[in-house]
Jmol script that loads the backbone (N, CA, C; Angstrom):
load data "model"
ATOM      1  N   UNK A   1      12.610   9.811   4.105  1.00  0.00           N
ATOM      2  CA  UNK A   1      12.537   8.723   5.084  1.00  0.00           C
ATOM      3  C   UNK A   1      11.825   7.545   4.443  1.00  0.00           C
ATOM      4  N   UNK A   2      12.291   6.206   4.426  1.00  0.00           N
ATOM      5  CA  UNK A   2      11.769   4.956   3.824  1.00  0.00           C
ATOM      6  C   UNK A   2      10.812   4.333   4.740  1.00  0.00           C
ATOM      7  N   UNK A   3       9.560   4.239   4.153  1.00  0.00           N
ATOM      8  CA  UNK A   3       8.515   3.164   4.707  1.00  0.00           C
ATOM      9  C   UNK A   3       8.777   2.205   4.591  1.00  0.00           C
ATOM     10  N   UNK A   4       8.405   1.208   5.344  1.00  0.00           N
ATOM     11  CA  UNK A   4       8.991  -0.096   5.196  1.00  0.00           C
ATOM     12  C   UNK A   4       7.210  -0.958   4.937  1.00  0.00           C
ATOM     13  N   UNK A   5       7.094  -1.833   4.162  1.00  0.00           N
ATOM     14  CA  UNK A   5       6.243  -2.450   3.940  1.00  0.00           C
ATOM     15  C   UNK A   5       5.856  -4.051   4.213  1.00  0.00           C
ATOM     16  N   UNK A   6       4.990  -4.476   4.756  1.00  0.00           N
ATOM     17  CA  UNK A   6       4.964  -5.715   4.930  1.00  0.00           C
ATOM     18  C   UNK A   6       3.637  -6.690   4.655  1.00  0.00           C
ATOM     19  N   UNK A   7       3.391  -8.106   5.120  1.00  0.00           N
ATOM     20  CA  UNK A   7       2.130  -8.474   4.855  1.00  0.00           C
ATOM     21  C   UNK A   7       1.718  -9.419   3.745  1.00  0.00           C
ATOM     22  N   UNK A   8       2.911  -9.284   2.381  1.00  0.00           N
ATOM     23  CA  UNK A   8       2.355 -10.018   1.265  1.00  0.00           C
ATOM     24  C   UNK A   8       2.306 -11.501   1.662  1.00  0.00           C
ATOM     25  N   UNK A   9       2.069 -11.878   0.659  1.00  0.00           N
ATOM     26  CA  UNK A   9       2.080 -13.668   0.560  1.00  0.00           C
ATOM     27  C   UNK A   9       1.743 -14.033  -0.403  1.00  0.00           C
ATOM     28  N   UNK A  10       1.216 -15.394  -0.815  1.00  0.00           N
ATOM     29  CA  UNK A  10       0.766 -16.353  -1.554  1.00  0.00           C
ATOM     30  C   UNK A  10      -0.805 -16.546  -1.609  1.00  0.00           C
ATOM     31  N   UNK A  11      -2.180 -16.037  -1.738  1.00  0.00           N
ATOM     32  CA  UNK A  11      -3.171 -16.116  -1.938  1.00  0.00           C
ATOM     33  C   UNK A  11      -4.020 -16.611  -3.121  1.00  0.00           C
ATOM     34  N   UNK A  12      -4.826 -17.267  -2.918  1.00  0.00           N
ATOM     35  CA  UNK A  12      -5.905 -17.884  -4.290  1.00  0.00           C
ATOM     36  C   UNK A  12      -6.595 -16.471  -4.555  1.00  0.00           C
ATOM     37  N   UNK A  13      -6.900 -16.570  -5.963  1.00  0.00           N
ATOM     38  CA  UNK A  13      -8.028 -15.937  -6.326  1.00  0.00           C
ATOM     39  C   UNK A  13      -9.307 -15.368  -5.622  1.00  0.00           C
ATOM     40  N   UNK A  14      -9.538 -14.361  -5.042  1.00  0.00           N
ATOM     41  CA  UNK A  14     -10.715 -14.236  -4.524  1.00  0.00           C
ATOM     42  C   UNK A  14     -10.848 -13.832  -3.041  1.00  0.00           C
ATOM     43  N   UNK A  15      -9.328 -13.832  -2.776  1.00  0.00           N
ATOM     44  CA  UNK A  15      -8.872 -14.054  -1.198  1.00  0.00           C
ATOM     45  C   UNK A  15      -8.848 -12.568  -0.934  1.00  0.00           C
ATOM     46  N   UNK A  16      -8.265 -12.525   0.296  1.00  0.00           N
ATOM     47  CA  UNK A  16      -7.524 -11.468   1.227  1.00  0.00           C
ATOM     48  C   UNK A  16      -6.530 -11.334   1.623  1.00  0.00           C
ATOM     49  N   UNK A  17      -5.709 -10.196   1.836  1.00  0.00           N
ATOM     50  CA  UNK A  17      -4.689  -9.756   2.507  1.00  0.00           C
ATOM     51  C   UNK A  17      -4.948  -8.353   3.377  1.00  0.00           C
ATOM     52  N   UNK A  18      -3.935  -8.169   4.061  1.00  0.00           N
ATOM     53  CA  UNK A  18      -3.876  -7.048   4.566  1.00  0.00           C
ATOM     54  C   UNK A  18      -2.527  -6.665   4.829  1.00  0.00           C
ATOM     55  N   UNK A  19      -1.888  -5.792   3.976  1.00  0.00           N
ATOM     56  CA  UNK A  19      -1.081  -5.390   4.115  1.00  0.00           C
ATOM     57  C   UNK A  19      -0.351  -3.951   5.100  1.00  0.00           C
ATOM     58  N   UNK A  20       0.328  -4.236   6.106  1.00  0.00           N
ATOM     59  CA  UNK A  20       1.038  -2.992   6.972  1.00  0.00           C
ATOM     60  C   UNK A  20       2.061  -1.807   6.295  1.00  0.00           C
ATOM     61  N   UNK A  21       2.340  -0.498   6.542  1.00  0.00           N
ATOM     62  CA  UNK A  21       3.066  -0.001   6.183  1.00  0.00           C
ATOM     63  C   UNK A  21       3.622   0.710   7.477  1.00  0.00           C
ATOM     64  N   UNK A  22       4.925   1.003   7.839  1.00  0.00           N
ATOM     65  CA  UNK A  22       5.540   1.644   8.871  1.00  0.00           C
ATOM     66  C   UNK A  22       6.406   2.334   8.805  1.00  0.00           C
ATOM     67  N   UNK A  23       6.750   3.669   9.679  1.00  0.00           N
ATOM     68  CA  UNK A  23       7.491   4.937   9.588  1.00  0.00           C
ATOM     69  C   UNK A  23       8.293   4.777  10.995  1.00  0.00           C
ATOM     70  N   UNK A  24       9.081   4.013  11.011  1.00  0.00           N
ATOM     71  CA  UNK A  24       9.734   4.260  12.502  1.00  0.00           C
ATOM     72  C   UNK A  24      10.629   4.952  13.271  1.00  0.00           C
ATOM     73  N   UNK A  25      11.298   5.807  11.827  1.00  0.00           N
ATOM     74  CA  UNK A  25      12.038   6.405  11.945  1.00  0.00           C
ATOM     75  C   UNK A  25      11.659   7.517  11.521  1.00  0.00           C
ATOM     76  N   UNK A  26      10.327   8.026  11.707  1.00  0.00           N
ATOM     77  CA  UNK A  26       9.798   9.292  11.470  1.00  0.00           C
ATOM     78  C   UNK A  26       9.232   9.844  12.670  1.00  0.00           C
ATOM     79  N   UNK A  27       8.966  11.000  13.030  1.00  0.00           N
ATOM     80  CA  UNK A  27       8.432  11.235  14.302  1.00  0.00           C
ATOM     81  C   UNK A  27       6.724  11.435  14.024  1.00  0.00           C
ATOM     82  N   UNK A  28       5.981  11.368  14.946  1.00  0.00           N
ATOM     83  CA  UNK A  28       4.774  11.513  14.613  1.00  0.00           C
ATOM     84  C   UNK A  28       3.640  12.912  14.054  1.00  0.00           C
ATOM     85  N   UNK A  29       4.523  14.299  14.579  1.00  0.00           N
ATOM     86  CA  UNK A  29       4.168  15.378  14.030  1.00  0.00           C
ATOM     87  C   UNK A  29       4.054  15.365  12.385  1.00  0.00           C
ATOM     88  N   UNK A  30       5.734  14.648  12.207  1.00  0.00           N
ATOM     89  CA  UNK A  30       5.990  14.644  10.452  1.00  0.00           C
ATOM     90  C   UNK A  30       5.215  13.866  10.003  1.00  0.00           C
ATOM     91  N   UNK A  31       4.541  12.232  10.579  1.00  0.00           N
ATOM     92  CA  UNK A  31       3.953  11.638   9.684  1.00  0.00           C
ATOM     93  C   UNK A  31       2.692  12.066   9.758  1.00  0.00           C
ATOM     94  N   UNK A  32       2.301  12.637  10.323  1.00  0.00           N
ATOM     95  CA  UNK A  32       0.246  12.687  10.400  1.00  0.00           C
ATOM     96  C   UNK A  32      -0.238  13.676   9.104  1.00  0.00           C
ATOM     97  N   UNK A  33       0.318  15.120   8.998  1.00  0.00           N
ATOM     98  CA  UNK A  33       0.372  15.747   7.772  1.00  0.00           C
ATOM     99  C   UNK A  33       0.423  15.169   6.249  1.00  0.00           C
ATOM    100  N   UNK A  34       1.210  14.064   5.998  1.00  0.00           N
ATOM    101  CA  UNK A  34       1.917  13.391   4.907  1.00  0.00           C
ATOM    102  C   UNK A  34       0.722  12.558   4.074  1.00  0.00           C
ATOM    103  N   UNK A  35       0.497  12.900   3.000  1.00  0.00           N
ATOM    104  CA  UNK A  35      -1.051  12.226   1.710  1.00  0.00           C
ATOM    105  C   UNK A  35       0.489  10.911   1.711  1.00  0.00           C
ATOM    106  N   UNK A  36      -0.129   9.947   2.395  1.00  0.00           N
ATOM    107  CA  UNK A  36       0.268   8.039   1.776  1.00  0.00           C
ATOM    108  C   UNK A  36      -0.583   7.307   0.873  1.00  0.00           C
ATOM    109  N   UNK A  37       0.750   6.675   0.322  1.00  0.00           N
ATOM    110  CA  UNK A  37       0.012   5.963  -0.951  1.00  0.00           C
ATOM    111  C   UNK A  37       0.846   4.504  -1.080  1.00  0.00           C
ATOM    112  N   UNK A  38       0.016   3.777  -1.220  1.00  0.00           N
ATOM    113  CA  UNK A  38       0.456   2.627  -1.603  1.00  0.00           C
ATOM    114  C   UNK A  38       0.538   2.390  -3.741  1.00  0.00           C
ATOM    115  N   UNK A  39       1.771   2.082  -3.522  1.00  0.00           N
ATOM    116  CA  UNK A  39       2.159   1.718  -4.997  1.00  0.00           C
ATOM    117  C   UNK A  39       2.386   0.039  -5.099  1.00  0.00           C
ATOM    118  N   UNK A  40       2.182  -0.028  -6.464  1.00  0.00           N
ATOM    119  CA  UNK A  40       2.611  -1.757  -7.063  1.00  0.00           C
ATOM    120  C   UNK A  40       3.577  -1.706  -8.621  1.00  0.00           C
ATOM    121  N   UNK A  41       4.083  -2.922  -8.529  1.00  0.00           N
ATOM    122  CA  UNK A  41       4.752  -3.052  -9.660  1.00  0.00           C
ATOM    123  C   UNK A  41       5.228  -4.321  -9.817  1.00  0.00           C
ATOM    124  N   UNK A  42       4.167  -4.734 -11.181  1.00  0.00           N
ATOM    125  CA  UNK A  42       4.384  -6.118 -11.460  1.00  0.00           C
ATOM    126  C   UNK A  42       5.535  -6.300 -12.816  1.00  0.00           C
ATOM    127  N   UNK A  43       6.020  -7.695 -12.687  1.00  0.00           N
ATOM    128  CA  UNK A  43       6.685  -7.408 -13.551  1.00  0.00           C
ATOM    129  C   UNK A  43       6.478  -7.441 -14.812  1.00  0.00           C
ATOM    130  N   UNK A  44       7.457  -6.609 -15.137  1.00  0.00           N
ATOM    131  CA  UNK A  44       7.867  -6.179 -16.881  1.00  0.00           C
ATOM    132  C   UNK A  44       7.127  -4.706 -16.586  1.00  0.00           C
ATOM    133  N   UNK A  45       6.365  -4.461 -16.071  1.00  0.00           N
ATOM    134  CA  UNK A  45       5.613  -2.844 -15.693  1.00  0.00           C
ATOM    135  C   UNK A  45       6.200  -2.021 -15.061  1.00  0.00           C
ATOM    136  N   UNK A  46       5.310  -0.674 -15.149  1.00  0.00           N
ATOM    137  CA  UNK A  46       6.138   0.333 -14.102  1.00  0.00           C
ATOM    138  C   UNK A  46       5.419   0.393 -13.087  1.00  0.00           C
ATOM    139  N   UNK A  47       6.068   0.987 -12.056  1.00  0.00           N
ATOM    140  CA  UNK A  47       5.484   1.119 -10.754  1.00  0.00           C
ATOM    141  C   UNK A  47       4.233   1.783 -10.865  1.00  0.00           C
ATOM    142  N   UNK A  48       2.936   1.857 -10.532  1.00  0.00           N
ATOM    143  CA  UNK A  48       1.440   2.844 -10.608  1.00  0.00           C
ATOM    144  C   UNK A  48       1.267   2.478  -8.693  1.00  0.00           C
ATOM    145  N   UNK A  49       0.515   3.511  -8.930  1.00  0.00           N
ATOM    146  CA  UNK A  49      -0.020   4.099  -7.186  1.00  0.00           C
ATOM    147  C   UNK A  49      -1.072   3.455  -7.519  1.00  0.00           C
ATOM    148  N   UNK A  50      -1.835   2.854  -6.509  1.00  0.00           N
ATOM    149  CA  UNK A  50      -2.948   1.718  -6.092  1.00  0.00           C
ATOM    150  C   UNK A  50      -3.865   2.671  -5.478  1.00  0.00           C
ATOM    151  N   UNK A  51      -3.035   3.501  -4.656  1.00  0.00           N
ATOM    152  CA  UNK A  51      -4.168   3.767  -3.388  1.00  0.00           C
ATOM    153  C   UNK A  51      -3.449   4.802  -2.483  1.00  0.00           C
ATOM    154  N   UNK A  52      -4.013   6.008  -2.255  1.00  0.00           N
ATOM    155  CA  UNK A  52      -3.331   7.070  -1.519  1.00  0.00           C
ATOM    156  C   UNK A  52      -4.996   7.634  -0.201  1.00  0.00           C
ATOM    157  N   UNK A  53      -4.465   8.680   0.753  1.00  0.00           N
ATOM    158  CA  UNK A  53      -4.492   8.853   1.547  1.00  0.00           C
ATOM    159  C   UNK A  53      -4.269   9.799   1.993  1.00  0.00           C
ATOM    160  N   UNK A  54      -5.111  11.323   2.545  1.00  0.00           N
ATOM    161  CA  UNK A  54      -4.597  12.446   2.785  1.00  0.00           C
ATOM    162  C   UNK A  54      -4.554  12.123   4.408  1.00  0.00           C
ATOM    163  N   UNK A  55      -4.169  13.416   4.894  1.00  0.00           N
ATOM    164  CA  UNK A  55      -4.271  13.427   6.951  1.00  0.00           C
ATOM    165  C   UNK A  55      -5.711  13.987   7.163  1.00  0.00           C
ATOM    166  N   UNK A  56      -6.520  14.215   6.501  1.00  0.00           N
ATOM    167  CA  UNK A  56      -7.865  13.945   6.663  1.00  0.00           C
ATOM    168  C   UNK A  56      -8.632  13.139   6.400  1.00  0.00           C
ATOM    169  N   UNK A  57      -7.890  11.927   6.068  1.00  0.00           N
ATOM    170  CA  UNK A  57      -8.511  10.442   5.702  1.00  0.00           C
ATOM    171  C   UNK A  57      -9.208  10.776   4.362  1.00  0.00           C
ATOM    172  N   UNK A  58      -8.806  11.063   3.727  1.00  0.00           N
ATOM    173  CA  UNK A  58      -9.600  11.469   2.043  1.00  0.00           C
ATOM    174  C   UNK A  58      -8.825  10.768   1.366  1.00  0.00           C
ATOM    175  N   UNK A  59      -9.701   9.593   0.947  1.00  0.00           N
ATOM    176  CA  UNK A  59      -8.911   8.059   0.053  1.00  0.00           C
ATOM    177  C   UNK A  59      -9.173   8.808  -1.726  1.00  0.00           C
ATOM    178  N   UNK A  60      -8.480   8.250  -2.288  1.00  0.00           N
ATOM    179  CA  UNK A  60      -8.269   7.962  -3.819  1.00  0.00           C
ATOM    180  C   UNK A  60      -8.063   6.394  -4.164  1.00  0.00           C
ATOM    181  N   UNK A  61      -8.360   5.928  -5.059  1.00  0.00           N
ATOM    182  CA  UNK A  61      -7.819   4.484  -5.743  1.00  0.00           C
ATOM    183  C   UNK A  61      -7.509   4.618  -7.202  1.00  0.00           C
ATOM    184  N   UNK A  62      -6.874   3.640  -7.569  1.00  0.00           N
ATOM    185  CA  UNK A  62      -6.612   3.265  -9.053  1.00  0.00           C
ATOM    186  C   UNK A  62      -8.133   2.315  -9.471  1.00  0.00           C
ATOM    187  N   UNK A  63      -8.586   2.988 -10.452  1.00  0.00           N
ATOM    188  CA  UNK A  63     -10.046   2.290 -11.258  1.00  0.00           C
ATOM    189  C   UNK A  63      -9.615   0.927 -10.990  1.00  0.00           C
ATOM    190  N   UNK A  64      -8.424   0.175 -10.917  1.00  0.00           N
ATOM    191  CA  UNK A  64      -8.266  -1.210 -11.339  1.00  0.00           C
ATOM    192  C   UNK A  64      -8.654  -2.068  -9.830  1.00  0.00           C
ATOM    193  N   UNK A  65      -8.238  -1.130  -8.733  1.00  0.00           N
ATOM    194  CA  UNK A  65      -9.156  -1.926  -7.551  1.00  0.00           C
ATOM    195  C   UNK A  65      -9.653  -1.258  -6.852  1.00  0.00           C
ATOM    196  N   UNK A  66     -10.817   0.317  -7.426  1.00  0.00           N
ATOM    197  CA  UNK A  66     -11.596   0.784  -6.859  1.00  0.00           C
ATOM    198  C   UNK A  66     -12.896  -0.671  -6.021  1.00  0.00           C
ATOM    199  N   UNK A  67     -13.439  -0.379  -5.151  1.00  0.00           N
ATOM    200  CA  UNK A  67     -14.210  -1.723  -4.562  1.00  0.00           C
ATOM    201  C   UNK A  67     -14.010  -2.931  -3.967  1.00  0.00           C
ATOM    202  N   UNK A  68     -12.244  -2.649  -3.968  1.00  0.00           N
ATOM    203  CA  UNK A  68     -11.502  -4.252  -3.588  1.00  0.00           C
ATOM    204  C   UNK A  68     -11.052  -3.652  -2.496  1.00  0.00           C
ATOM    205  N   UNK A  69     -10.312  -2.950  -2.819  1.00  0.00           N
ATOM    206  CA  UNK A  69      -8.769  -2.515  -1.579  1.00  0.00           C
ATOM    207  C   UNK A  69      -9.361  -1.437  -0.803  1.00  0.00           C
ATOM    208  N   UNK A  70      -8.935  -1.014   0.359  1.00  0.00           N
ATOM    209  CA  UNK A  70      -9.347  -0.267   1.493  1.00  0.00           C
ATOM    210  C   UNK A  70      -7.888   0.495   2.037  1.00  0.00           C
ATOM    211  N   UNK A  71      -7.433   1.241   1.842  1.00  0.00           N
ATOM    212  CA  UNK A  71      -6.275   2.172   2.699  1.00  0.00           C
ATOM    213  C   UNK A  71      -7.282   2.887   3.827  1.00  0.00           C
ATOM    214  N   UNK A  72      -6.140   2.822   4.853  1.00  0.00           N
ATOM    215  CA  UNK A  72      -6.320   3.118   5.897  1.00  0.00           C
ATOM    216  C   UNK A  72      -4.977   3.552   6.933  1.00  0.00           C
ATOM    217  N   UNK A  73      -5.205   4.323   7.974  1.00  0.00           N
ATOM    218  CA  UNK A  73      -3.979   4.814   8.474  1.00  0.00           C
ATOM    219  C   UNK A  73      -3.921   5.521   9.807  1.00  0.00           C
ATOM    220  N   UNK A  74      -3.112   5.005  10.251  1.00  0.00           N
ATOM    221  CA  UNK A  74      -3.046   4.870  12.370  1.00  0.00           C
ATOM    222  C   UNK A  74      -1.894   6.054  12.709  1.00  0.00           C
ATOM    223  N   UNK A  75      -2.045   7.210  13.028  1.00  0.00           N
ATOM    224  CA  UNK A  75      -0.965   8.092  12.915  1.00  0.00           C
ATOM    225  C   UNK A  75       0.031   7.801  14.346  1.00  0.00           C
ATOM    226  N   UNK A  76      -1.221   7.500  15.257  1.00  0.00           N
ATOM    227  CA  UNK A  76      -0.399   7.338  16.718  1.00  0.00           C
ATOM    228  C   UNK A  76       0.299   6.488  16.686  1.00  0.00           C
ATOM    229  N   UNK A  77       0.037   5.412  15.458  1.00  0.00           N
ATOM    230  CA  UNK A  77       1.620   4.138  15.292  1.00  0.00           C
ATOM    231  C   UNK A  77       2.637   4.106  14.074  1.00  0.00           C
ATOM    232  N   UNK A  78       2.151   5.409  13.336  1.00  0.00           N
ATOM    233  CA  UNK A  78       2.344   5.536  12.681  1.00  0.00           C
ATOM    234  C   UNK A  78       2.747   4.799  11.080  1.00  0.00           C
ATOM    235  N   UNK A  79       1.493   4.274  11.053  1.00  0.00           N
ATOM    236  CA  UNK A  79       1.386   3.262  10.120  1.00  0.00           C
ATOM    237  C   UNK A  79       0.268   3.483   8.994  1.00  0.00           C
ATOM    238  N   UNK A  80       0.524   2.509   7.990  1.00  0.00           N
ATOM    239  CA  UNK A  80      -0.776   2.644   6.914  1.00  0.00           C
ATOM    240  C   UNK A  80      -0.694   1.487   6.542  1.00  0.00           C
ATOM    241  N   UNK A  81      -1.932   1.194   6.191  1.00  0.00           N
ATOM    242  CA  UNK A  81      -2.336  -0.297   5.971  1.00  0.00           C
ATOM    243  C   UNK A  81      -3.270  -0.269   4.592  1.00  0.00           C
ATOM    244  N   UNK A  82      -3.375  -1.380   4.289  1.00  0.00           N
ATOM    245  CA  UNK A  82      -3.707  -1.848   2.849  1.00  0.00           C
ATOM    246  C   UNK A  82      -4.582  -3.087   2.456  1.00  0.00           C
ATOM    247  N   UNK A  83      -6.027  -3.007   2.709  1.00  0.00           N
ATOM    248  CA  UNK A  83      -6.608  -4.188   2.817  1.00  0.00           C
ATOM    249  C   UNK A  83      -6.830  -4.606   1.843  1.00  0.00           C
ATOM    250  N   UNK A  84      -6.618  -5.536   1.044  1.00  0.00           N
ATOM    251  CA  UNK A  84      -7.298  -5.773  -0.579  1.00  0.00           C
ATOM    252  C   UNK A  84      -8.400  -7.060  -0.058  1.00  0.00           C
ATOM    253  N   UNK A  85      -8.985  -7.408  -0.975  1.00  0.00           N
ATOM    254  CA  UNK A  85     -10.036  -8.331  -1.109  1.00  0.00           C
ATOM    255  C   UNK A  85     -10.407  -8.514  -2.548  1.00  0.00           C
ATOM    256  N   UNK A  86     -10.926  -9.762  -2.822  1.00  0.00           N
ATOM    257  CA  UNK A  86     -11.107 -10.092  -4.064  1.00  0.00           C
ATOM    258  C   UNK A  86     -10.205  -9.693  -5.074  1.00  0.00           C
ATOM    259  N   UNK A  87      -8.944 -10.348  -4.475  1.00  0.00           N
ATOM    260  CA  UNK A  87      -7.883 -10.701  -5.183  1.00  0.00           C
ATOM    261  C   UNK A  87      -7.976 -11.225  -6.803  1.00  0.00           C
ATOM    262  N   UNK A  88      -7.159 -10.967  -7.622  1.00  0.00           N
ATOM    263  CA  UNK A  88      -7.199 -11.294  -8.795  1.00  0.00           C
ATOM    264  C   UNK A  88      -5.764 -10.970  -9.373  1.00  0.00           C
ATOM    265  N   UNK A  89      -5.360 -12.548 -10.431  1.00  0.00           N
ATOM    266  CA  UNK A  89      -4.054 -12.388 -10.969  1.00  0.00           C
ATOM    267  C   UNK A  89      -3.103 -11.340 -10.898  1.00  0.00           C
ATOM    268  N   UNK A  90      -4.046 -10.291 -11.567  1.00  0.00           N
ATOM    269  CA  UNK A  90      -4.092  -9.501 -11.879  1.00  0.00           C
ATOM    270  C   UNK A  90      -3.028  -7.987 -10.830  1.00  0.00           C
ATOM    271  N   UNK A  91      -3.511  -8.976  -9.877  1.00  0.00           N
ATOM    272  CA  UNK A  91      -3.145  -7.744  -8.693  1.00  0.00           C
ATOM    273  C   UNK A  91      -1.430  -8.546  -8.167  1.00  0.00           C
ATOM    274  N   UNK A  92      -0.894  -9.347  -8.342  1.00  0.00           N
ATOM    275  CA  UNK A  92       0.171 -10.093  -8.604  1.00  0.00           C
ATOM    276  C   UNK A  92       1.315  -9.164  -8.720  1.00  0.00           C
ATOM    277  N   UNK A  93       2.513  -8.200  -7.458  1.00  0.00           N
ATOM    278  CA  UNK A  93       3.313  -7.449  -7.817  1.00  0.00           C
ATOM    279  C   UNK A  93       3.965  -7.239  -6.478  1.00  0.00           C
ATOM    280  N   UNK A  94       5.117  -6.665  -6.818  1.00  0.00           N
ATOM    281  CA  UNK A  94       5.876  -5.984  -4.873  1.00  0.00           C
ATOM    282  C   UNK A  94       4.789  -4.463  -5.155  1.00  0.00           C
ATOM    283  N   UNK A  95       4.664  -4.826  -3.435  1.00  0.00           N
ATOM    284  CA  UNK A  95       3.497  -3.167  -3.048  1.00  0.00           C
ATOM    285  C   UNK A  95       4.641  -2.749  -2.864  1.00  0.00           C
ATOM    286  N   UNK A  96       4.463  -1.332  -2.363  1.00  0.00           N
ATOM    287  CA  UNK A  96       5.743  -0.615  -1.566  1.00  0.00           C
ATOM    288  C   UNK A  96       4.345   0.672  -1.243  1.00  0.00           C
ATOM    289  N   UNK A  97       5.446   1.439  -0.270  1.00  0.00           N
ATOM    290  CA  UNK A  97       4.154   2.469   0.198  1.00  0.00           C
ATOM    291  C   UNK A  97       5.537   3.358   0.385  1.00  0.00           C
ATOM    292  N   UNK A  98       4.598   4.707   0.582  1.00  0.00           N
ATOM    293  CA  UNK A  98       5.871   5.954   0.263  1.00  0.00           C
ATOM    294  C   UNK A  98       4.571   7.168   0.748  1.00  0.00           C
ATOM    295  N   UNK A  99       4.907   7.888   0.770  1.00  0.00           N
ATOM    296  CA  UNK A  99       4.434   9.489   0.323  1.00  0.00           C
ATOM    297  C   UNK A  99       3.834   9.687  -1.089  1.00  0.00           C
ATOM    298  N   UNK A 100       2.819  10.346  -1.073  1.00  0.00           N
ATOM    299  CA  UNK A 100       2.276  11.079  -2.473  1.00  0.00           C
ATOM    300  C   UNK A 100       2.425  12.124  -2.791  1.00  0.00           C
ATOM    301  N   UNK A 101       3.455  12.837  -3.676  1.00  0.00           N
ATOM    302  CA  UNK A 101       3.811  12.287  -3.893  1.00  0.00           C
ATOM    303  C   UNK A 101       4.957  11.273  -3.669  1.00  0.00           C
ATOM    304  N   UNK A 102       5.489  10.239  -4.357  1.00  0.00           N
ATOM    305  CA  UNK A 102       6.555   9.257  -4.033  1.00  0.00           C
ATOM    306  C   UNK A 102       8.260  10.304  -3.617  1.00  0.00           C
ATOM    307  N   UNK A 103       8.488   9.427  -2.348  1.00  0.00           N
ATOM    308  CA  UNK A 103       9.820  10.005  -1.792  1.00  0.00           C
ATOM    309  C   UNK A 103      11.041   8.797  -1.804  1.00  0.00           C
ATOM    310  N   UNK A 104      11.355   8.262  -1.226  1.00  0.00           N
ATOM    311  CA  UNK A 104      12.909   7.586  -1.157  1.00  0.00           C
ATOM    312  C   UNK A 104      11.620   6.045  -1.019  1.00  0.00           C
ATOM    313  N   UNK A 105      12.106   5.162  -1.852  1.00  0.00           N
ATOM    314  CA  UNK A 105      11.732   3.605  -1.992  1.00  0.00           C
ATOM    315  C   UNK A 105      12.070   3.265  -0.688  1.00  0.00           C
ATOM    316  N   UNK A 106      11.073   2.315   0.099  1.00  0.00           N
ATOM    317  CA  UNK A 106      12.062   1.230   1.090  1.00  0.00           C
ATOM    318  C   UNK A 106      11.628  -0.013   0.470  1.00  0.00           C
ATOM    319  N   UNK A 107      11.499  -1.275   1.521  1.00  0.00           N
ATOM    320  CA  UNK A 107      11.890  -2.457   1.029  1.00  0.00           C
ATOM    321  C   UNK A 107       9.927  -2.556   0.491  1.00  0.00           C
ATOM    322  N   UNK A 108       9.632  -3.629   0.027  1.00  0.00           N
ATOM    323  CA  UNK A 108       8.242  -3.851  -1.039  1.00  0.00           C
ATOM    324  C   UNK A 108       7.836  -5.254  -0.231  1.00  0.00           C
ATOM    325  N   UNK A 109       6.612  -5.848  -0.197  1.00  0.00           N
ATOM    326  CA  UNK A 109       6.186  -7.190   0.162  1.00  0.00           C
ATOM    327  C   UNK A 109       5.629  -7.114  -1.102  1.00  0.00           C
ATOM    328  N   UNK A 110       5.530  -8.812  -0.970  1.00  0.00           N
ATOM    329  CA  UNK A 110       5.301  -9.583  -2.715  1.00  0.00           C
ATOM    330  C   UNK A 110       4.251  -9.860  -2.260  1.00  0.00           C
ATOM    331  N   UNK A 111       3.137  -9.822  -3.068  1.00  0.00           N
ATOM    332  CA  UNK A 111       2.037 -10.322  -3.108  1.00  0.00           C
ATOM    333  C   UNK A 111       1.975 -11.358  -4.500  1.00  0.00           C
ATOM    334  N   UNK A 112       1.271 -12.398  -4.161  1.00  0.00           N
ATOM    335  CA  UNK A 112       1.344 -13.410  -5.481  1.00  0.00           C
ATOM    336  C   UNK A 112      -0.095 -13.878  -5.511  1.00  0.00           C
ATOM    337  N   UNK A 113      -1.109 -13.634  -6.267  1.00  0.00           N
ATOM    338  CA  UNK A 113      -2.230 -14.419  -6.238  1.00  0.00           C
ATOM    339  C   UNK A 113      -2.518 -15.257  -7.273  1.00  0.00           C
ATOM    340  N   UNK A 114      -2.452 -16.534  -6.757  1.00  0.00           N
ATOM    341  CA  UNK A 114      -3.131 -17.412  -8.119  1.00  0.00           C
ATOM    342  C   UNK A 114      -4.209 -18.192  -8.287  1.00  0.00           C
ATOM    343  N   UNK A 115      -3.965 -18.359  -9.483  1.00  0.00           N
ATOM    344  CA  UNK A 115      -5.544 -18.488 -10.065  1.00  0.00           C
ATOM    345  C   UNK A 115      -5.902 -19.843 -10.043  1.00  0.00           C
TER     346      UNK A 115
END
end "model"
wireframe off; spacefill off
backbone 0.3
color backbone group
């Protein structure tokens, strides 16, 4: 089943986003069980997982924005969300969010931060 992702934009250096993720076509028994993870992939790179999420709220991050980004996740709406902060070039890619591990791609929001 494809998550659908949303939220990116155009941000300066230093900023915020908060990015949504949604299962609407999942029922809520199936999604509450399910470790989510938000992935990125900038270009010329491969896709890397950012940030995952068990059904006991037990976060993981990628070292590269351990202290920035915040996952988080609403089972009764069945959603997961993606707060970054203190944005940097660096972080410049389509998110996409999926299952951990990764299951069927849906669509990605662009995030663009510049400097």
């Amino acid at each position: 089943v494809q998550l659908q992702a949303s939220g990116g934009g155009l941000v300066q250096a230093g900023g915020s986003l908060r990015l949504s993720c949604k299962a609407p076509r999942m029922i809520t028994s199936v999604f509450g069980p399910l470790t989510l993870g938000w992935y990125r992939q900038a270009p010329g790179k491969q896709r890397e997982l950012v940030a995952a999420i068990t059904s006991a709220r037990n976060t993981n991050y990628a070292d590269s924005v351990k202290g920035r980004f915040t996952i988080s996740r609403d089972n009764s709406q069945k959603k997961v969300y993606l707060q970054m902060s203190s944005l940097e070039p660096e972080d410049t890619a389509v998110y996409y969010c999926s299952t951990d591990p990764p299951g069927q791609w849906g669509q990605g929001t662009l995030v663009t931060v510049s400097s």
